[in-house]
Backbone as CSV, one residue per row, in Angstrom:
resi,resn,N_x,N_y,N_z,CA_x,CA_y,CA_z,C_x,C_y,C_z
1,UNK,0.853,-1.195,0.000,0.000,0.000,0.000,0.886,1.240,0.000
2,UNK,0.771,2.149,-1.273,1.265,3.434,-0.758,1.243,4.406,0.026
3,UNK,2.107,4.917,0.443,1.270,6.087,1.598,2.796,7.328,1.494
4,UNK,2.871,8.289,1.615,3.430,9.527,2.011,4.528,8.995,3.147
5,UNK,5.241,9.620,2.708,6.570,9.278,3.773,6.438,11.040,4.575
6,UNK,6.472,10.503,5.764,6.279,11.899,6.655,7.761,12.276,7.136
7,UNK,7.914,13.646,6.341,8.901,14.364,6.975,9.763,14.644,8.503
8,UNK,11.041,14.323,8.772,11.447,14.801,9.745,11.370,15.930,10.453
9,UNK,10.637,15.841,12.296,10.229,16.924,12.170,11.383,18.089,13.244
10,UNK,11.496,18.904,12.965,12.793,19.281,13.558,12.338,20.524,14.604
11,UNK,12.064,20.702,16.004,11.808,21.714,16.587,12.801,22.583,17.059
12,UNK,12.443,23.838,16.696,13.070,25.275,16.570,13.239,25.816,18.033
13,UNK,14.929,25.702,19.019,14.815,25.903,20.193,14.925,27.661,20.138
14,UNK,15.239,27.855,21.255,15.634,29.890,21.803,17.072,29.870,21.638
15,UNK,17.476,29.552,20.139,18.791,29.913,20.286,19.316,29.909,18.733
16,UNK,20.307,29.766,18.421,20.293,29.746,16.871,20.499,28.337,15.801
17,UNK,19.824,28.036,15.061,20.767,26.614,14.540,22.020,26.589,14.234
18,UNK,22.915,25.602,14.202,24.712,25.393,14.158,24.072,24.710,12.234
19,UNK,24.743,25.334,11.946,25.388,24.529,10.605,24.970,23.632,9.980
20,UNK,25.160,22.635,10.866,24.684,21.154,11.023,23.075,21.263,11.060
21,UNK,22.046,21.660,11.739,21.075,21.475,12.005,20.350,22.465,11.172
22,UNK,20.864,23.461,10.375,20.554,23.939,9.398,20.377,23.190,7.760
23,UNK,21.092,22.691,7.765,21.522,21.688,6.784,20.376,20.458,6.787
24,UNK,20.021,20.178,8.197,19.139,18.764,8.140,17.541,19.429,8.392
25,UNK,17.545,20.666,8.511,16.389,21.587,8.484,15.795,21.632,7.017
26,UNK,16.926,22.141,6.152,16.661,22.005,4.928,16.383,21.108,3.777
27,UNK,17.020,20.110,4.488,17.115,18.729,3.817,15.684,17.822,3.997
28,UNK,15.164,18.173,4.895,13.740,17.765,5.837,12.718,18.427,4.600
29,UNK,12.681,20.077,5.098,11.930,20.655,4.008,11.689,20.544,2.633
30,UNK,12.742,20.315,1.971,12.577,19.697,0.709,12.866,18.575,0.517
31,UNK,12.643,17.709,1.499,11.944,16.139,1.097,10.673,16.222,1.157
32,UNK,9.924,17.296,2.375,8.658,17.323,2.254,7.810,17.940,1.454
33,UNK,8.692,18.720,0.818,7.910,19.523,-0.418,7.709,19.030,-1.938
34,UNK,8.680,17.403,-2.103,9.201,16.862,-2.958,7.381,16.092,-3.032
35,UNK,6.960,15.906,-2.619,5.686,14.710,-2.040,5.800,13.651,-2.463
36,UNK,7.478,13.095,-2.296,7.488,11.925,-2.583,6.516,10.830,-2.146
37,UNK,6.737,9.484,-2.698,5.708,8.662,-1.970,6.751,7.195,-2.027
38,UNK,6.423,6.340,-1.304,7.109,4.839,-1.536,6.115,3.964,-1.235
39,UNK,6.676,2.428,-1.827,5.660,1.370,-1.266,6.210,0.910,-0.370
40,UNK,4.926,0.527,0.838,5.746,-0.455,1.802,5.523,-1.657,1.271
41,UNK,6.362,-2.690,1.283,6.401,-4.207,1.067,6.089,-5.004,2.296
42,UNK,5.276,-5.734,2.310,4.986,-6.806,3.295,5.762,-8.442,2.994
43,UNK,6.271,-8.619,3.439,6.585,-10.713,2.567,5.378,-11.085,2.112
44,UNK,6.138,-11.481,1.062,4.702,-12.410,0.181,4.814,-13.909,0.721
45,UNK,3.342,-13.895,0.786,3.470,-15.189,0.788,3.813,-15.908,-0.170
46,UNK,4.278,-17.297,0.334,4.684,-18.543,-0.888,3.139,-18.260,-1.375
47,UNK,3.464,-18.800,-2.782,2.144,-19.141,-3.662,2.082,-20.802,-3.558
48,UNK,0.955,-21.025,-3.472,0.091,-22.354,-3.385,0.624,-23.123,-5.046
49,UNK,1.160,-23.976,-5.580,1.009,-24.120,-6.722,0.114,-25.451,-6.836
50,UNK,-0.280,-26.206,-5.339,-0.951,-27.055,-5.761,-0.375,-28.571,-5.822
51,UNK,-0.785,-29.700,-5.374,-0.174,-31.201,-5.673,0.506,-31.437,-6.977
52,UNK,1.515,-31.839,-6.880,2.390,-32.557,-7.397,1.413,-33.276,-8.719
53,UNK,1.536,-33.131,-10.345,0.415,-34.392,-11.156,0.760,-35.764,-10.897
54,UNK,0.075,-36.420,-11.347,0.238,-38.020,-11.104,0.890,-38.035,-12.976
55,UNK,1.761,-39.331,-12.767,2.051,-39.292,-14.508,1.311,-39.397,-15.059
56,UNK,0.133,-39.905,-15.044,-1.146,-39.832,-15.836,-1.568,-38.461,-16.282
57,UNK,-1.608,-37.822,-15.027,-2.048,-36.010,-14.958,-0.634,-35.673,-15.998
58,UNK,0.568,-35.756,-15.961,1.460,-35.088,-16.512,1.604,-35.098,-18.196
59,UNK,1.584,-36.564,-18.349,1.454,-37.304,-19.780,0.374,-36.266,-20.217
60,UNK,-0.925,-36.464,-19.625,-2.056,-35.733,-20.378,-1.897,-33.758,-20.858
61,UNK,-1.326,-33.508,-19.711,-0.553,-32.249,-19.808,0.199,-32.323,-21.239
62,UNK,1.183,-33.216,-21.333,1.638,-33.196,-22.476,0.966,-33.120,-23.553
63,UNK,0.051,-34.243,-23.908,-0.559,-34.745,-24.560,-1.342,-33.312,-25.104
64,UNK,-2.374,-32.345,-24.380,-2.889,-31.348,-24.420,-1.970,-29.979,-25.585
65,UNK,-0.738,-30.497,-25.749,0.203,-29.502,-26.306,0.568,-30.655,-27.584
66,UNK,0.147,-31.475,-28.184,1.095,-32.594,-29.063,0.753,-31.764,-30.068
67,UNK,1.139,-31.650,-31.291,1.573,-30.754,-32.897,2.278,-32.357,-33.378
68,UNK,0.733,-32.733,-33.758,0.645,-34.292,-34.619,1.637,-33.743,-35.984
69,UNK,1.653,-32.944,-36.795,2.928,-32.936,-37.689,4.366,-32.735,-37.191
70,UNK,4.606,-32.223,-36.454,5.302,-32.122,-35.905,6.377,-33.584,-35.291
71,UNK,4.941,-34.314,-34.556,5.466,-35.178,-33.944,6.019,-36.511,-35.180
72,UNK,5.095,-36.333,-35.960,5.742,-37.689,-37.329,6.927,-37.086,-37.995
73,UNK,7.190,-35.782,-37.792,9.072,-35.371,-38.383,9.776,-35.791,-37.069
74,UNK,9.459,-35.737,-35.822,10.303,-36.428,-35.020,10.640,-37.582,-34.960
75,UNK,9.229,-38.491,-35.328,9.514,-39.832,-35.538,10.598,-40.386,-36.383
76,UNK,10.286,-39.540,-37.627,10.932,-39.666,-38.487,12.607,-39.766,-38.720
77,UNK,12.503,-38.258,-37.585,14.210,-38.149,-37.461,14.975,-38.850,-36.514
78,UNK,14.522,-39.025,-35.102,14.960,-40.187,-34.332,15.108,-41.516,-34.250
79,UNK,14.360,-41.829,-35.152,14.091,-43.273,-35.763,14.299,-44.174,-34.566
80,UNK,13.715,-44.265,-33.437,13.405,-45.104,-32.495,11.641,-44.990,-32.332
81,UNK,11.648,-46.627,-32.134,10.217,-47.113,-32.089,9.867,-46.462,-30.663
82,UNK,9.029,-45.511,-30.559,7.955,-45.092,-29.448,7.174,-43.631,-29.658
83,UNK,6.593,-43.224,-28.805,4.984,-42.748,-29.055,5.909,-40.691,-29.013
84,UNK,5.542,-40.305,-30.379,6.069,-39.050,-29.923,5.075,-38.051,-30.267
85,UNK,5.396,-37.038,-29.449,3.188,-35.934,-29.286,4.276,-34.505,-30.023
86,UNK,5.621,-34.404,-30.751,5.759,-33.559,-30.891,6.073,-31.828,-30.667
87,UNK,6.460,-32.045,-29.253,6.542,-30.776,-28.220,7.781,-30.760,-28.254
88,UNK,7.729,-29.312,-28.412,9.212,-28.756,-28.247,9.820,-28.886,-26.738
89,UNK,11.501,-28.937,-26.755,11.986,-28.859,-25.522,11.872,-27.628,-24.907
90,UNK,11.263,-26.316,-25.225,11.272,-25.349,-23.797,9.923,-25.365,-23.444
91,UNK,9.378,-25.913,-24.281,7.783,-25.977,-23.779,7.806,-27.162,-22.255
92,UNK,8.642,-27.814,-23.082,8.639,-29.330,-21.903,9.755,-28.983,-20.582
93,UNK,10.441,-28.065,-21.187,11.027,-27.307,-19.568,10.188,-26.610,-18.857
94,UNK,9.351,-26.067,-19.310,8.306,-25.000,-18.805,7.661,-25.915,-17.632
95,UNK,7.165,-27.234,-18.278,6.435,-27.817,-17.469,6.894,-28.447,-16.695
96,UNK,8.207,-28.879,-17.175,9.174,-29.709,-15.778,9.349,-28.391,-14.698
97,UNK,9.674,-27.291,-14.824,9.919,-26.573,-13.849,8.947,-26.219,-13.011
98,UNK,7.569,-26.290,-13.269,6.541,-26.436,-12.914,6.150,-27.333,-12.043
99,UNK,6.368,-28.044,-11.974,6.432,-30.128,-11.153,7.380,-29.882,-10.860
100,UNK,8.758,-29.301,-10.840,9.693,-29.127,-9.627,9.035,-28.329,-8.412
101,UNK,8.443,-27.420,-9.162,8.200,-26.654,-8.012,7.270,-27.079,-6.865
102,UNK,6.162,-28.064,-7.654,4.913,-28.590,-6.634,5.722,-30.039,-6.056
103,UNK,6.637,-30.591,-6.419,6.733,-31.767,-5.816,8.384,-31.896,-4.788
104,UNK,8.126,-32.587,-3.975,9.387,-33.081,-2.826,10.176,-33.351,-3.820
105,UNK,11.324,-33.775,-3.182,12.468,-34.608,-4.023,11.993,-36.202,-4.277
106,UNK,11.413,-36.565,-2.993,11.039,-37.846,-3.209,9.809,-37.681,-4.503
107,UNK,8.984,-36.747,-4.568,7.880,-37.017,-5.355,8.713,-36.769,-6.632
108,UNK,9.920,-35.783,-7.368,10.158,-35.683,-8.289,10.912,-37.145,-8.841
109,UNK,11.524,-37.616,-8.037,12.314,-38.809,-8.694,10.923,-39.873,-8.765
110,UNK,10.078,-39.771,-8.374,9.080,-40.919,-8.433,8.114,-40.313,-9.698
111,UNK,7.866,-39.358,-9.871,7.233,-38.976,-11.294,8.358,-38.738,-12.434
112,UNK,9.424,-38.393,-12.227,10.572,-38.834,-13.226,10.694,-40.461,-13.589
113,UNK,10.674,-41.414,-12.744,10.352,-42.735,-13.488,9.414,-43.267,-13.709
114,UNK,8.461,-42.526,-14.159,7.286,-43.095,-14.250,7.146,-42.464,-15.347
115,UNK,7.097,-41.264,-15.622,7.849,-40.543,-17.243,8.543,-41.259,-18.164
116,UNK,9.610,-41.715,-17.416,10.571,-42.628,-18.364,10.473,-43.860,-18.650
117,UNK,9.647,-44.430,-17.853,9.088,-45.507,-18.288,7.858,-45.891,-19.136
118,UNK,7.213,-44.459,-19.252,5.916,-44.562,-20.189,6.875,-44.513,-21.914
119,UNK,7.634,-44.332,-22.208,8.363,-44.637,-23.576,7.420,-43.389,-24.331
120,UNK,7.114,-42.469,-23.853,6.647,-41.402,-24.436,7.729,-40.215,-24.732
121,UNK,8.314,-40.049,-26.156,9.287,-39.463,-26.296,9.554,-38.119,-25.448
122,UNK,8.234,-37.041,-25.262,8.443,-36.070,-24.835,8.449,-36.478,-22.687
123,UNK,7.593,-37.383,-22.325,7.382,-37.494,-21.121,8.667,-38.168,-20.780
124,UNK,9.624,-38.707,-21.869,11.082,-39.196,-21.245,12.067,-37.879,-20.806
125,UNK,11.816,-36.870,-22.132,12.328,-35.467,-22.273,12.391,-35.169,-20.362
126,UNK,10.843,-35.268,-20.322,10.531,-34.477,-19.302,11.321,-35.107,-17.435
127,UNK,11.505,-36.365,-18.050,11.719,-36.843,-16.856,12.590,-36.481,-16.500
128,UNK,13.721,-36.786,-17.396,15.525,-36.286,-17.401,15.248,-34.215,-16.600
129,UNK,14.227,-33.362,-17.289,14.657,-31.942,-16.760,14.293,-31.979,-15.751
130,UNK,12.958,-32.895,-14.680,12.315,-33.277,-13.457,14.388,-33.613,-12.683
131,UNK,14.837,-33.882,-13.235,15.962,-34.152,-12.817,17.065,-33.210,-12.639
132,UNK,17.159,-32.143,-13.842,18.156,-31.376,-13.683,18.565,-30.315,-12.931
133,UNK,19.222,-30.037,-12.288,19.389,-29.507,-11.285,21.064,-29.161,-10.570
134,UNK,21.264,-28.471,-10.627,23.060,-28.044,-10.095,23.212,-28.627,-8.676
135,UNK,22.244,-27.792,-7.587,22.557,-28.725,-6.798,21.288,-29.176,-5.989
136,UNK,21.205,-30.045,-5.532,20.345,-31.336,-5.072,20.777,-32.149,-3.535
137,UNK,20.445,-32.045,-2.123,20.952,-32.284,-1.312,19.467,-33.295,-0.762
138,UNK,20.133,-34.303,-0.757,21.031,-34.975,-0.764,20.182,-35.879,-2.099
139,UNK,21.557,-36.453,-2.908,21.461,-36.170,-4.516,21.430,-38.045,-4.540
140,UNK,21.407,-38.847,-3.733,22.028,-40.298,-4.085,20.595,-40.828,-4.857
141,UNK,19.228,-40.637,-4.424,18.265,-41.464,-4.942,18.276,-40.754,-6.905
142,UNK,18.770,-39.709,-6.915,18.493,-38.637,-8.105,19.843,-39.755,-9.333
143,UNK,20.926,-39.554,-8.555,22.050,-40.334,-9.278,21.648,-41.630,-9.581
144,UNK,21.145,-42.155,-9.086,20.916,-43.921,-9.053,19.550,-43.929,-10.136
145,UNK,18.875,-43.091,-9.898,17.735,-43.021,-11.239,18.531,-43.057,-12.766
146,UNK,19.144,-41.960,-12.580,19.549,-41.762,-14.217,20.640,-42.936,-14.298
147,UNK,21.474,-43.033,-13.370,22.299,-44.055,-13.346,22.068,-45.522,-13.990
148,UNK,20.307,-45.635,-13.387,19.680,-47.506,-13.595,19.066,-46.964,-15.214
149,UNK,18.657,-45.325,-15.537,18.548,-45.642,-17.117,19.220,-46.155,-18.439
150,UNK,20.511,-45.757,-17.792,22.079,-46.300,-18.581,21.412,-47.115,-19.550
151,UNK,21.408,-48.343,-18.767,21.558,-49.612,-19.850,20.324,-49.684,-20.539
152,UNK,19.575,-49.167,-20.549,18.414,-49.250,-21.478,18.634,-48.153,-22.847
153,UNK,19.281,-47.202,-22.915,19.574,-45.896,-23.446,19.251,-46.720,-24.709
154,UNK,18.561,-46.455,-25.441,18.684,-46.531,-27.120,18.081,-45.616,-27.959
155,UNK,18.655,-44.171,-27.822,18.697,-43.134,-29.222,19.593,-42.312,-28.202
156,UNK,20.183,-41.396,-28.978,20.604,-40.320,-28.763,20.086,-39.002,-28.075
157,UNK,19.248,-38.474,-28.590,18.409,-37.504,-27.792,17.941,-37.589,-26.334
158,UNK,17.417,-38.958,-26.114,16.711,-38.400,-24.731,18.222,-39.139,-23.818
159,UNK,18.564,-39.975,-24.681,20.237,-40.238,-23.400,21.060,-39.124,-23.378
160,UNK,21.038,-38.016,-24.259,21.458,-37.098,-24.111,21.414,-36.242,-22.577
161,UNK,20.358,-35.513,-22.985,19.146,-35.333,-21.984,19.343,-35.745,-20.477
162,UNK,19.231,-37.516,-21.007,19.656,-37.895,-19.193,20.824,-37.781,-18.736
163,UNK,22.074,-37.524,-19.898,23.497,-37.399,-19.652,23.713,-35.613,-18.870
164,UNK,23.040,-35.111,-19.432,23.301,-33.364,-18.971,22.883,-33.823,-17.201
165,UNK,21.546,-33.812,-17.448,21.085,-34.395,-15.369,22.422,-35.122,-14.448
166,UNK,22.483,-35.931,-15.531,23.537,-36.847,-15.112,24.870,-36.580,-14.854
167,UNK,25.153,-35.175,-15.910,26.573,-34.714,-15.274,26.764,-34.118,-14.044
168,UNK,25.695,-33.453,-13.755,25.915,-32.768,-12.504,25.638,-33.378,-11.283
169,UNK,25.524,-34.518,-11.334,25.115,-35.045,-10.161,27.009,-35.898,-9.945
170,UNK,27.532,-36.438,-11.606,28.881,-36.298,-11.713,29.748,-35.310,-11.041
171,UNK,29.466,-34.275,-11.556,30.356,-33.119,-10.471,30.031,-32.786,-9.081
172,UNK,28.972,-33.105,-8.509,28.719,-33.408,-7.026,29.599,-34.212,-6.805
173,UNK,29.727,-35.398,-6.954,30.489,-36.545,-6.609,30.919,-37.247,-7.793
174,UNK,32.494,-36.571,-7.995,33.270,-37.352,-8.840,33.670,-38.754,-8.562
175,UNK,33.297,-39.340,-7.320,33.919,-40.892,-7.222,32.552,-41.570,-8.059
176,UNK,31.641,-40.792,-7.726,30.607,-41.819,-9.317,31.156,-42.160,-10.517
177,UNK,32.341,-41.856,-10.745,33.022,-42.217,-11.922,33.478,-43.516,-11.719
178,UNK,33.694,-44.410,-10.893,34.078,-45.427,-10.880,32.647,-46.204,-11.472
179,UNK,31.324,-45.814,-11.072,30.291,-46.285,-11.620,30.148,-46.177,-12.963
180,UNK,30.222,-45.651,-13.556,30.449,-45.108,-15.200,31.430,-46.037,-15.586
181,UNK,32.190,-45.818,-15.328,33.828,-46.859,-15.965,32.991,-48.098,-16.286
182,UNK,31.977,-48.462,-15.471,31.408,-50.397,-16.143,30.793,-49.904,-17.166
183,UNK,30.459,-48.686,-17.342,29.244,-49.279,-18.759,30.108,-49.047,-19.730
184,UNK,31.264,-48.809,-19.879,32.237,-49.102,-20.694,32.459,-50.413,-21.397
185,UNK,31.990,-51.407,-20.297,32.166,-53.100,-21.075,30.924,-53.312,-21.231
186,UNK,29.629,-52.266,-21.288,27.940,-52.601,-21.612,28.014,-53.144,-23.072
187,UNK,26.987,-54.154,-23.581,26.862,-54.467,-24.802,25.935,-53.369,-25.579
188,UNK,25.651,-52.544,-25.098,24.637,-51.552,-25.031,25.817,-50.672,-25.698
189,UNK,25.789,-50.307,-27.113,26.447,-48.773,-27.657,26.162,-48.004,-26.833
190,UNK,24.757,-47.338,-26.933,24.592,-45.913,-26.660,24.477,-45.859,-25.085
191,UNK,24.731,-47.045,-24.308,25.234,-46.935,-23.260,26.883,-46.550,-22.715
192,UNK,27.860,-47.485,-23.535,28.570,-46.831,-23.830,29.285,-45.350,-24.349
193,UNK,28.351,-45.489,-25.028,28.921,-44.046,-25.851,28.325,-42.732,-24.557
194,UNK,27.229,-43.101,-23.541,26.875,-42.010,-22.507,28.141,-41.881,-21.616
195,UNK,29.091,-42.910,-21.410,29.910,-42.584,-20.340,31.019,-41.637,-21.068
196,UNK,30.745,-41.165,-22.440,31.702,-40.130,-22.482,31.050,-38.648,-22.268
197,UNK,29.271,-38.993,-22.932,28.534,-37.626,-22.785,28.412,-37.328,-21.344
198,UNK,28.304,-38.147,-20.538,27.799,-37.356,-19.215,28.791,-37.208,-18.374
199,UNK,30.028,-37.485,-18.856,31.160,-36.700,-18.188,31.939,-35.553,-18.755
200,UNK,31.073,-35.049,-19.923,31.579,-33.588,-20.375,31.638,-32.349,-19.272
201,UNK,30.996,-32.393,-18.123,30.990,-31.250,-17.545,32.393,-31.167,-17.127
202,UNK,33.105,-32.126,-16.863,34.828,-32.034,-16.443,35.206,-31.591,-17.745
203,UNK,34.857,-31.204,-19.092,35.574,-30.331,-19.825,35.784,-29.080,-19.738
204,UNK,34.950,-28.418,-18.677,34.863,-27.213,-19.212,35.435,-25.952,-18.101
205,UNK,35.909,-26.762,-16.950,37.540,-25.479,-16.653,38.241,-25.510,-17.393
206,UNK,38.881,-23.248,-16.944,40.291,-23.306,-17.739,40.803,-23.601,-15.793
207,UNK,40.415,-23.920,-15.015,41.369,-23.763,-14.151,40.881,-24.989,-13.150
208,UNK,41.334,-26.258,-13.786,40.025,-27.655,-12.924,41.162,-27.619,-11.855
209,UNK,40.505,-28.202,-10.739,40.529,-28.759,-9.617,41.657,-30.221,-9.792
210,UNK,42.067,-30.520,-8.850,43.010,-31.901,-8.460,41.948,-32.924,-8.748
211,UNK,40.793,-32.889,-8.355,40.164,-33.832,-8.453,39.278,-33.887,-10.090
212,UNK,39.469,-33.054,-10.920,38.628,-32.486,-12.111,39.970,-32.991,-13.380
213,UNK,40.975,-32.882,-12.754,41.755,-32.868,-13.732,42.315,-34.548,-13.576
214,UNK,42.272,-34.828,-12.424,41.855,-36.471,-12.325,40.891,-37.286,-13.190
215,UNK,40.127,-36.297,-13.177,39.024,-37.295,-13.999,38.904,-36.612,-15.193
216,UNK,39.640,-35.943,-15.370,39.845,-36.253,-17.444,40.920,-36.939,-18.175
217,UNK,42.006,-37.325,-16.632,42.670,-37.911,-17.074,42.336,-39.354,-17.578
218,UNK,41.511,-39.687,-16.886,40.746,-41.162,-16.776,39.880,-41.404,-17.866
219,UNK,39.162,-40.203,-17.764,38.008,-40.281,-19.370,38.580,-40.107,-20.340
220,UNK,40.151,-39.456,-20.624,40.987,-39.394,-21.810,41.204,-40.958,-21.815
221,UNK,41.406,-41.675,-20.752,41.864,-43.215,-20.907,40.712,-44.321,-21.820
222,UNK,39.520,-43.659,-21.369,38.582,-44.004,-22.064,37.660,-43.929,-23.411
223,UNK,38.548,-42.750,-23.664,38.641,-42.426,-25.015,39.288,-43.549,-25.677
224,UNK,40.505,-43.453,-24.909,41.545,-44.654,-25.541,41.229,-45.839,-26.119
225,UNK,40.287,-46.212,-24.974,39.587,-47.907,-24.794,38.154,-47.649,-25.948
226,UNK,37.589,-46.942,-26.400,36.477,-46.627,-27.238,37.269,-46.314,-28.389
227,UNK,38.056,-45.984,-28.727,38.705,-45.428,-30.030,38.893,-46.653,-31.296
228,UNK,38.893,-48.139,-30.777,38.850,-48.953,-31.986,37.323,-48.989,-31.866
229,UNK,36.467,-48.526,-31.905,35.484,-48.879,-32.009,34.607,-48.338,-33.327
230,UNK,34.147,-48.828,-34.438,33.825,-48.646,-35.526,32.320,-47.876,-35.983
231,UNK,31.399,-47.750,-34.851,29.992,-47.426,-34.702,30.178,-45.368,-34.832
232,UNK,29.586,-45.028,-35.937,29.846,-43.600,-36.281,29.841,-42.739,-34.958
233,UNK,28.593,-43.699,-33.960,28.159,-42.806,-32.544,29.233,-42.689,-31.684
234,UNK,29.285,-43.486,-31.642,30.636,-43.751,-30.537,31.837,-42.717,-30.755
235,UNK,32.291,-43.217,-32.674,33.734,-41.963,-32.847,33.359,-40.429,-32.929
236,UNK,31.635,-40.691,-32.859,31.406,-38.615,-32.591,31.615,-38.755,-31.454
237,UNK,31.298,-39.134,-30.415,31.124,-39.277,-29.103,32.751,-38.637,-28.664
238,UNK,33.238,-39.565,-29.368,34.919,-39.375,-28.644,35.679,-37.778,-29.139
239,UNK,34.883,-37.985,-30.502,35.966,-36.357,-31.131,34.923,-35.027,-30.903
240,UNK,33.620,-35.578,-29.867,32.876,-34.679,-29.191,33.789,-34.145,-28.172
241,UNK,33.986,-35.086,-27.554,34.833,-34.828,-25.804,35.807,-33.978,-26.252
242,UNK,36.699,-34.551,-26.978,37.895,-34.116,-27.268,38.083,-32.963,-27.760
243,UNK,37.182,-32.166,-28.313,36.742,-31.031,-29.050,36.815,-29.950,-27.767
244,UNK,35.107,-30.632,-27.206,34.901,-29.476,-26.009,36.545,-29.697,-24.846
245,UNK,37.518,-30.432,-24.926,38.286,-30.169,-23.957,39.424,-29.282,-24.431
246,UNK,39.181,-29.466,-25.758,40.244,-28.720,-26.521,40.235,-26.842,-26.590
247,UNK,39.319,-26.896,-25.865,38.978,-25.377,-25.542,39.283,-24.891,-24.229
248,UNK,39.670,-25.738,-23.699,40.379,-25.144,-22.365,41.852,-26.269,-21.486
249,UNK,42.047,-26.984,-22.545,43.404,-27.806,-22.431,43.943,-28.014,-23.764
250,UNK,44.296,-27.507,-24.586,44.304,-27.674,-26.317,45.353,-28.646,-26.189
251,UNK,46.688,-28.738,-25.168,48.140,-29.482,-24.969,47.347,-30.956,-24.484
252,UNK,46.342,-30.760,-23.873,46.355,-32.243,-23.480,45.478,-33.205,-24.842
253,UNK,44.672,-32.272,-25.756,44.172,-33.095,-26.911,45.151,-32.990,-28.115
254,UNK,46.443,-32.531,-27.898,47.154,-32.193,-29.080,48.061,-33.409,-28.811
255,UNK,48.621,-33.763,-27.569,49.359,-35.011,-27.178,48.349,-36.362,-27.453
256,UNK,46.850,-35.699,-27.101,46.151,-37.650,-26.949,46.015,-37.726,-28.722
257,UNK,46.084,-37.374,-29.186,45.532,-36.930,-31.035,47.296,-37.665,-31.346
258,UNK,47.702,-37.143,-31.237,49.528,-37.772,-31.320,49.857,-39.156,-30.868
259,UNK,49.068,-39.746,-29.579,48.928,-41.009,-29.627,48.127,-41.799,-30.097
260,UNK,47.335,-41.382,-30.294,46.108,-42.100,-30.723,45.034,-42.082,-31.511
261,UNK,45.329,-40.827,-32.275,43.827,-40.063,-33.567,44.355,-40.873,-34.369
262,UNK,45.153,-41.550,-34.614,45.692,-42.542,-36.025,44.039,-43.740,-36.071
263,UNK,43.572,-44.145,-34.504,42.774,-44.733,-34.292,41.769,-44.560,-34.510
264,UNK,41.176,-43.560,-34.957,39.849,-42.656,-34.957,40.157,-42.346,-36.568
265,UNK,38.452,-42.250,-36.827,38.108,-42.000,-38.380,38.414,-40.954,-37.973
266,UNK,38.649,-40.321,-39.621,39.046,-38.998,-40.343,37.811,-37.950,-39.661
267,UNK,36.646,-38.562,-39.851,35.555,-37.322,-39.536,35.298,-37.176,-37.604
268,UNK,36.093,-37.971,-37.024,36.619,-37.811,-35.200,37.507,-37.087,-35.319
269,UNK,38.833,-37.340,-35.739,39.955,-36.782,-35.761,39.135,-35.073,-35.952
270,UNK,38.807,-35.017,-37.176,38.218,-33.530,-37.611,37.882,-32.730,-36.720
271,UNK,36.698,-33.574,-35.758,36.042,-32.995,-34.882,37.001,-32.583,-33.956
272,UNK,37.527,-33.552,-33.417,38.486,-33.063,-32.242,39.198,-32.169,-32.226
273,UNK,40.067,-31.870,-33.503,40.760,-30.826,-33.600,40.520,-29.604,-34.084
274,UNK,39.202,-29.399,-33.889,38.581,-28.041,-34.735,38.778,-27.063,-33.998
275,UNK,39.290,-26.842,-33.170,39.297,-25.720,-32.110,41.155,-25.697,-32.237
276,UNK,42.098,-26.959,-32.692,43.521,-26.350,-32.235,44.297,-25.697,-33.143
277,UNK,44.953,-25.320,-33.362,45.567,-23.719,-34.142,46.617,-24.903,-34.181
């Protein structure tokens, strides 16, 4: 509510004002002549946003937004068998941030797999951003979700997706890297090929940590161990990493490229070195 800010009021003794009290005489007067005004602020209350949807409620949410042409060029381009309604990804952030806001941690990881298990392209989208998050206390049930999606991963896009969630729960706790290192021997490609995407966030100091620069040493090793590998995904995968690290270690992809880009197709190699002078 606005209201008038009331002037300081200064009473005039039997003697003369000093300087000083002349000065705050005047300063009084023409604040009060100014008729300024201000708002007072009260705390707002939290806003109510309401229960948490059930995946049923959420799916249908989706569903309410599907762009049927839309969704058969997705089909089209992902070329994995399941149900797609065609929604863009900020639309589907909109609504994940939305269901962050109404649900616990426990309720978000429990409507995140229930998302991802409906094989609904956009409600998988959604599950992975129900997930994303910098930081997350305490983060172990959040890691172990995206973690148990691993081995199922088959397209690119939404393992993507779960790889970004997935890094940062990586940079919370870099000893999760010892967990990652197995799906290295997964029969699962694009399981494989995630343990290089969701440890990109260790690319991107110019100034990593003892423990950051540890673990690129390790994922450079794993480059190593993926590099005979003949599947186009996989050698983007590798001259992906190698790319984004090459922007803030160019010496350490200019030495691994010297041992080992002989191993990697022409169009990895490319990638990797597009950033070194």
């Amino acid at each position: 509510m606005a209201r008038k800010r009331r002037s300081r009021v200064i009473v005039a003794e039997d003697r003369p004002m000093t300087e000083e009290e002349a000065q705050l005489a005047a300063e009084a007067a023409a604040y009060a002549a100014s008729d300024a005004e201000y708002t007072q602020y009260a705390e707002a209350e939290e806003e109510d946003l309401g229960p948490p949807p059930s995946v049923e409620e959420a799916i249908a949410t989706l569903e309410s937004c599907a762009d049927a042409e839309r969704a058969e060029s997705a089909a089209a381009y992902h070329k994995v068998e399941r149900r797609y309604l065609g929604i863009t990804v900020p639309l589907i952030e909109d609504m994940a941030r939305l269901w962050r806001a109404q649900c616990t941690l426990e309720e978000r990881v429990a409507l995140a797999e229930g998302l991802w298990r409906s094989e609904v392209h956009e409600a998988m989208v959604a599950a992975t951003k129900l997930l994303t998050q910098a930081r997350i206390r305490p983060d172990d049930a959040v890691w172990e979700t995206i973690a148990g999606w691993a081995p199922g991963f088959n397209g690119w896009a939404v393992a993507d997706h779960a790889c970004n969630a997935g890094g940062r729960r990586l940079i919370a706790a870099p000893e999760r890297l010892d967990q990652v290192e197995v799906w290295l021997q997964n029969s699962n490609m694009w399981t494989r090929r995630a343990a290089l995407v969701i440890t990109l966030p260790f690319t991107k100091s110019n100034n990593p940590s003892e423990e950051e620069q540890a673990a690129r040493t390790r994922v450079l090793g794993w480059c190593e161990t993926l590099a005979p590998e003949r599947e186009w995904f996989i050698q983007k995968a590798i001259g992906w990493w190698l790319r984004e690290l090459s922007k803030h270690d160019a010496a350490a992809v200019r030495n691994w490229l010297a041992q080992h880009g002989e191993r990697l197709k022409p169009f990895a190699r490319k990638e990797a070195a597009k950033h070194l002078k």
